[in-house]
N, C-alpha and C positions, 0 to 999 in steps of 0.2 A: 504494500500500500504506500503509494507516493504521500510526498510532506501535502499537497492540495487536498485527496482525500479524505485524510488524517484528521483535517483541520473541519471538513464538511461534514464528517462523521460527529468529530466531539464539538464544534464551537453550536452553541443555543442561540447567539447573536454577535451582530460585530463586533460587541466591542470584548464580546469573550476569543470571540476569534482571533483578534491583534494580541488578546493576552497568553492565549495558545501558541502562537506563531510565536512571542518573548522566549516560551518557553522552550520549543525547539531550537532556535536556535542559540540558548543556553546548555542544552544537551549535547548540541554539535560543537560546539564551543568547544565544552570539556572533551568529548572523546576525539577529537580532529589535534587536538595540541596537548591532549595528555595532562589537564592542569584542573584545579580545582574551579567551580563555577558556582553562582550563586542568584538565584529571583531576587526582587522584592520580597516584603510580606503579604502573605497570602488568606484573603478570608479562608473561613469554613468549604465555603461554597466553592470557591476558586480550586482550592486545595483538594477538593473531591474530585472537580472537572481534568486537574491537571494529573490526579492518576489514572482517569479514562483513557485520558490522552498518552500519558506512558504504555498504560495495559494496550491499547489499540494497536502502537509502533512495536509492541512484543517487546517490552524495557521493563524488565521485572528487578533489575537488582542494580546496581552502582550508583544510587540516589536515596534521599535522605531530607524528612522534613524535621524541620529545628526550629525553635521559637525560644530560646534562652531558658527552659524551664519546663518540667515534663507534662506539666499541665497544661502549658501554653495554647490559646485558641489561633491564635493569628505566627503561621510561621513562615518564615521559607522557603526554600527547594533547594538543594543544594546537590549539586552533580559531581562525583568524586572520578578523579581519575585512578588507574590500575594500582600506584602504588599506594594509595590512602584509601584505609579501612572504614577510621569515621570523619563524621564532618566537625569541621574544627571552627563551629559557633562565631568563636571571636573575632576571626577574619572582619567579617561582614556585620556583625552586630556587636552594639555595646549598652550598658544601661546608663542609666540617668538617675540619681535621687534627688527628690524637688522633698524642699523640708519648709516648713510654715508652723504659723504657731497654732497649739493643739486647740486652743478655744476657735478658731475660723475651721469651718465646716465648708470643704469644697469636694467634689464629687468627680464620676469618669469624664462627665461630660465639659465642667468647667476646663479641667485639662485638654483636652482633645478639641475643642473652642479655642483652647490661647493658643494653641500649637499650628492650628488651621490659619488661623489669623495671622502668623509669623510666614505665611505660605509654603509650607509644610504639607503635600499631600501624603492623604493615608495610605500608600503604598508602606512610604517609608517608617511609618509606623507599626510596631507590634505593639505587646500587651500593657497597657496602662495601668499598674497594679498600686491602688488608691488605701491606704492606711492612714491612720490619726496621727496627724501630722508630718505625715510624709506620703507624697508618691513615688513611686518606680517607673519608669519611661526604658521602653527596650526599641531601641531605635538602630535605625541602620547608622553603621560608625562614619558614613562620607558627612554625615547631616550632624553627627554630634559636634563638633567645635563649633557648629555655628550657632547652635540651639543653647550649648554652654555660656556663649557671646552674648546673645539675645533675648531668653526664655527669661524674664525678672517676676514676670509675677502674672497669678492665673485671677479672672476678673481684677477684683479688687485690693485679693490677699497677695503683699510681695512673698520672692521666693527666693530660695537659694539652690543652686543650683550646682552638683558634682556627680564626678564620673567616680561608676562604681566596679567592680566584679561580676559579671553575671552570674557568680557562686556565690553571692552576696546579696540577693534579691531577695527583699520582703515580700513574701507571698501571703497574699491575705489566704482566709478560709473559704471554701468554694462556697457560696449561694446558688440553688438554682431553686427554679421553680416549675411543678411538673404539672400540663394542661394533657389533660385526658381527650380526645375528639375521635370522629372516625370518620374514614376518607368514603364515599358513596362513588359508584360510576352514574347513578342518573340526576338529572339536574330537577328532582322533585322533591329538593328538600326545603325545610323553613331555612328564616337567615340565621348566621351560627355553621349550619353544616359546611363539610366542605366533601366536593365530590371531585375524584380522581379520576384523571384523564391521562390517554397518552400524549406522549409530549410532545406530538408533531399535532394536536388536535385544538382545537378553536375553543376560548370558553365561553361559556354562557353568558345570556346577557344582561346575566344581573351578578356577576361574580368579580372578585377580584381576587386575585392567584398570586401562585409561584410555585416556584420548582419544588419537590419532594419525593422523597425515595420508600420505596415500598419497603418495608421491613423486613416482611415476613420469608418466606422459604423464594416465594416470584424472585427479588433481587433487581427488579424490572424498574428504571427510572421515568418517571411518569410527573404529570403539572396536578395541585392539589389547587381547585379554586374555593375561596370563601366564599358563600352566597349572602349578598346583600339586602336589603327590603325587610319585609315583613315576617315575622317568624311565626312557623308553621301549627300546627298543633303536637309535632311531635317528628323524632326521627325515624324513617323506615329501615328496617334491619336488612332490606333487600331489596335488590337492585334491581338490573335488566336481567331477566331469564334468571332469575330465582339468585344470583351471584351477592353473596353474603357483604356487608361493608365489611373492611376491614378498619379494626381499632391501630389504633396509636398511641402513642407517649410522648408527647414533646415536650423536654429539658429546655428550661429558658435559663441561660446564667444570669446573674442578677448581678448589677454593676453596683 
């Protein structure tokens, strides 16, 4: 399968497409010159799309997602050449500790606001790890001297600002929050439901969607839409030709 293909198979839209195409030739990179290679940071989503796109080109091993920290949400790609084992993190990324005082209460977003504002897109950004009276900043190391320069303070509260260890990173305790739903194939639900479609399919026209992955034994990627409007008297346990909805679990991390 040619790099064209590759790219028609896995890109869902342009602008995942150009992000696909980054990625390849970051993989050609590394194995054409033998040297170690590195993305941006990658959402969730990104990161899912980008091992379709590996699994598709038959690239099962000499790559590596890395986000400074084993829980990390936002990582990576990191393409190793023959003679390195693993990926050596530091290259490409370093952290940040932004420290204020413990009575100002600021949050993910305040951060990622003053960071946006400094023109700073979130490529360059990983995980913003938000503690009492300090944050954590895992950023790509080209953008850290400038961010050390310029980053003085998030809204209102000033900051100080130093480079740290990524083996030295405050990791807060995970929050999440788990929403119960279930995915329907027919568009006969109240509002609230959401019904699953495949991903080359049109949605409804009272839904508003996005991408979601089947869980269960299928493995089949498929578009989950929400349905808007009026809600129903209740949810149908079944679908078109008797086809059971299938439940879900969705972990929401809490910032």
């Amino acid at each position: 399968m040619d790099r064209r293909q590759l790219l028609d198979r896995a890109a869902q839209s342009g602008e995942e497409r150009v992000l696909l195409a980054h990625i390849l030739d970051k993989c050609e990179q590394s194995r054409q010159r033998n040297i170690p290679a590195a993305t941006d940071f990658l959402s969730p989503a990104e990161q899912r799309a980008a091992q379709e796109l590996l699994h598709a080109a038959a690239i099962h091993e000499g790559y590596a997602f890395r986000g400074g920290y084993e829980r990390a949400e936002r990582k990576m790609l990191f393409f190793l050449p023959d003679w390195q084992e693993e990926a050596d993190e530091s290259e490409s990324m370093t952290a940040l500790r932004c420290t204020y005082r413990k009575e100002d209460t600021l949050t993910h977003r305040d951060f990622l606001g003053s960071l946006m504002a400094q023109g700073i897109t979130r490529e360059k950004l990983g995980d913003i790890l938000v503690s009492e009276g300090s944050c954590d900043l895992i950023v790509s190391r080209d953008i850290a001297p400038y961010l050390l320069q310029n980053v003085t303070s998030a809204g209102r509260v000033k900051l100080s600002v130093s480079e740290i260890e990524l083996s030295g990173l405050n990791i807060p305790e995970l929050k999440v929050k788990e929403i119960r739903e279930r995915l329907f194939d027919e568009p006969r639900q109240g509002a609230g439901a959401y019904l699953l479609r495949p991903r080359t399919a049109q949605p409804p026209r009272n839904a508003q969607g996005g991408r979601a992955r089947c869980a269960g034994r299928c493995g089949l990627r498929a578009r989950a839409w929400k349905i808007r409007g009026r809600r129903g008297r209740g949810s149908q346990q079944k679908g078109k030709n008797g086809a059971v909805a299938a439940p879900i679990l969705v972990r929401r991390r809490m910032q």
